[in-house]
Each structure stands twice: as structure tokens, then as C-alpha cells.
C-alpha positions as a Markdown table, in Angstrom:
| # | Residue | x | y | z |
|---|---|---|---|---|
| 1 | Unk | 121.3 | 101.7 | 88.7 |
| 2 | Unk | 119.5 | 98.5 | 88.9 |
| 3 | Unk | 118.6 | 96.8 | 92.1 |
| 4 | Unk | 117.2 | 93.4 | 92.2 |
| 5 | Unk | 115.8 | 90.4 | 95.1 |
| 6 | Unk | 114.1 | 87.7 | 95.3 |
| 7 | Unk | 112.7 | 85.6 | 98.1 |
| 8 | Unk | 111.0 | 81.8 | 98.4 |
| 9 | Unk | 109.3 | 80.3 | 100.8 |
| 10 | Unk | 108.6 | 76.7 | 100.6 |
| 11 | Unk | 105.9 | 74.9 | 102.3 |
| 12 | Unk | 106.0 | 71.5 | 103.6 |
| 13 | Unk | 104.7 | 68.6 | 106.4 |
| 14 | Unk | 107.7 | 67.1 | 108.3 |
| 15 | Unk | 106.4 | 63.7 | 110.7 |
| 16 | Unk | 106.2 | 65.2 | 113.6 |
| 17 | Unk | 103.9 | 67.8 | 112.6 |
| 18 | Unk | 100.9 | 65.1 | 112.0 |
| 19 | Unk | 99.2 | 63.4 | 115.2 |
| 20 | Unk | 96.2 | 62.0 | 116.1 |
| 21 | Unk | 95.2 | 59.0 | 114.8 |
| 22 | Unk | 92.6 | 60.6 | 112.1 |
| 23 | Unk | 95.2 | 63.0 | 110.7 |
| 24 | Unk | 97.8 | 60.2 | 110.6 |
| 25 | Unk | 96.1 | 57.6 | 108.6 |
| 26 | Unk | 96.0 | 58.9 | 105.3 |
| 27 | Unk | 100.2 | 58.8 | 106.0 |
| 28 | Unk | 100.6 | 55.6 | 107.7 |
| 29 | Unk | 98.8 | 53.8 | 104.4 |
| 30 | Unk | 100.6 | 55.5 | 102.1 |
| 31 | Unk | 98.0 | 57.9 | 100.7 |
| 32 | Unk | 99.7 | 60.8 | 101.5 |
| 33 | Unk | 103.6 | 61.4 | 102.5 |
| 34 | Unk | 105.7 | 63.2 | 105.1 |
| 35 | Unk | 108.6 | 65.6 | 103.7 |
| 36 | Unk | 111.8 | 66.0 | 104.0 |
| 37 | Unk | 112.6 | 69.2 | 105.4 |
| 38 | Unk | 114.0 | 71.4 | 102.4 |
| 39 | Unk | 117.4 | 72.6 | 102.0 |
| 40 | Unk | 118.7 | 75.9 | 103.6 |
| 41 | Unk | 119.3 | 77.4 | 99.9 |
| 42 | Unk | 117.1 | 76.4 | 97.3 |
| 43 | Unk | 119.6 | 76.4 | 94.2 |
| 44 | Unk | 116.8 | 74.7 | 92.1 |
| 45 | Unk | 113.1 | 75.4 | 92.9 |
| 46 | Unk | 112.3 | 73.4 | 89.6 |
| 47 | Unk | 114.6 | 70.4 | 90.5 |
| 48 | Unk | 112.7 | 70.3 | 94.3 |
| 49 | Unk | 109.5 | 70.4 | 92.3 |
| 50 | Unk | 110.3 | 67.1 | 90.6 |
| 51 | Unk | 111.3 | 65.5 | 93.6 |
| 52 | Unk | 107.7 | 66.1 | 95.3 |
| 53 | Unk | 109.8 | 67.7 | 97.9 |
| 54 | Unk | 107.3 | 70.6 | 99.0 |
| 55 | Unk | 103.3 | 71.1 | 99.2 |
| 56 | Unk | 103.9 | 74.7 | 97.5 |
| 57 | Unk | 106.4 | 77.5 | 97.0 |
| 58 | Unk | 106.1 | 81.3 | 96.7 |
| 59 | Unk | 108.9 | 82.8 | 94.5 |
| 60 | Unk | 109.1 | 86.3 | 94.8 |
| 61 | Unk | 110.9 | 88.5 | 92.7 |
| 62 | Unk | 111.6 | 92.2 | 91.6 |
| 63 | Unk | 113.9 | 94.6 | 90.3 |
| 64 | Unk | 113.6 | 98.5 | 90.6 |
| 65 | Unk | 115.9 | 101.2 | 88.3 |
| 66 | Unk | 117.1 | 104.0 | 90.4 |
| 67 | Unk | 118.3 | 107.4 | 88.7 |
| 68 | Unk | 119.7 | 110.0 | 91.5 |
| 69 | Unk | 117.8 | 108.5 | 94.5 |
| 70 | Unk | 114.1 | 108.5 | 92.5 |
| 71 | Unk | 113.0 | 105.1 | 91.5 |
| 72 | Unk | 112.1 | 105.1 | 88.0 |
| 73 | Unk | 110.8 | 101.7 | 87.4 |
| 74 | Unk | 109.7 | 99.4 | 89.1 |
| 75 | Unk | 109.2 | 95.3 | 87.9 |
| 76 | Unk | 107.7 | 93.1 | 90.6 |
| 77 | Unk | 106.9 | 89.3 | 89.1 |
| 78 | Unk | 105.8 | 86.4 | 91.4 |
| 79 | Unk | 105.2 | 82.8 | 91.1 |
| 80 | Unk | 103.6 | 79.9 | 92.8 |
| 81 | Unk | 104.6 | 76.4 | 92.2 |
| 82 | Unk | 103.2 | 72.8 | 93.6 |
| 83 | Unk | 104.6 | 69.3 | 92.8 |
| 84 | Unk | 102.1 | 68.6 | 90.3 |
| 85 | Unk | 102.5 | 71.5 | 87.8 |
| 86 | Unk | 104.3 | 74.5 | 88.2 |
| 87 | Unk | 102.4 | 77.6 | 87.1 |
| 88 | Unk | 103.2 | 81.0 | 85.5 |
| 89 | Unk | 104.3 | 83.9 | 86.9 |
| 90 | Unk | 101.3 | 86.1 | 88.1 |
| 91 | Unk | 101.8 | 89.1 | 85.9 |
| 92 | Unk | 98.8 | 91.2 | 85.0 |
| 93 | Unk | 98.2 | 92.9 | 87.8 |
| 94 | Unk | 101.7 | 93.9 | 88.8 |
| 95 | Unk | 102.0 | 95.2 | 85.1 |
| 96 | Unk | 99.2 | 97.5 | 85.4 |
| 97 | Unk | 100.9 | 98.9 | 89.0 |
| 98 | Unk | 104.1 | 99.0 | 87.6 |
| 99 | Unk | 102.9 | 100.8 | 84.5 |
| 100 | Unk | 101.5 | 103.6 | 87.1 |
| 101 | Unk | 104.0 | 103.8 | 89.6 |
| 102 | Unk | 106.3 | 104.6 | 86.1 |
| 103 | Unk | 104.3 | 107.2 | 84.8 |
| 104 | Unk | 104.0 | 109.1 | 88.7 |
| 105 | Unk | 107.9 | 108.7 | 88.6 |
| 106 | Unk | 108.5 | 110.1 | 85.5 |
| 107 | Unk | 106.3 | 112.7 | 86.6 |
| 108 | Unk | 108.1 | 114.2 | 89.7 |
């Protein structure tokens, strides 16, 4: 059976999170912006990332196969996105792990 999740955290400056007059000047002339605070659900991390609407986002995703209570495969696959270009999945590594935590499976 297959089991999978996933998980997103968003990251993001609301007004009141900026005082001092140093930190709020780049603000108050427009050089930077405040953010609206996200939705509860993100239905559409891409859609968000359009709309500027976050600094960054972590997407975290996996999916592990379970035959009679022994996971037999495991696929974690994670991503990181900002406003200005949203960038692939990191993938090599967890590969390689994935590749070994297989063969130690298949092994018991």
C-alpha cells in the first residue's frame, strides 16, 4: 500500500512585524512591501507565487510503499520556491538515500 503527505510552509512579513525607523524605510518608500498574511490552505502554491504573496515556501513531499508492515520504498522530493522564480525540486540527494534505504529493505 502506498502512503503519501505533503507539508508547506510559507514565509512572509506582515506590518506589524517591521519597526524602527531604519527597518521601516525601505517599506514606507516603496522599496520593499508588507504581505498579506497567506491563506489557511494553499490550494495553489504557484498561483501565490505570481501574486508576490510570500518571501519563500518549503514544499515538502513523500510517499513510502508498505508490503506487510516493512516499508519497501521510500520517495521523499522537496521544493523551495520565491516570488521571482520558482526552482526545481531538490532531488539528488534524496535519490541516492532512497536508493539505499530500498536495497536495506529489500534486504530484511
Amino acid at each position: 500500500m502506498r502512503y503519501e503527505s505533503s507539508v508547506t510552509s510559507l514565509s512572509w512579513i506582515p506590518s506589524e512585524a517591521i519597526s524602527g525607523m531604519a527597518t521601516r524605510v525601505p517599506f514606507d518608500v516603496g522599496v520593499a512591501h508588507y504581505d498579506d498574511p497567506p491563506p489557511e490552505m494553499v490550494e495553489d502554491l504557484e498561483l501565490l507565487r505570481k501574486q508576490d504573496r510570500f518571501r519563500f515556501a518549503n514544499e515538502l513531499r513523500a510517499w513510502i510503499e508498505v508490503d506487510d508492515g516493512v516499508i519497501v520504498t521510500i520517495r521523499p522530493r522537496n521544493g523551495v520556491a520565491t516570488p521571482m522564480s520558482a526552482l526545481p525540486p531538490i532531488s539528488k540527494s534524496t535519490e541516492k538515500r532512497s536508493a539505499a534505504i530500498e536495497e536495506r529493505a529489500v534486504k530484511r
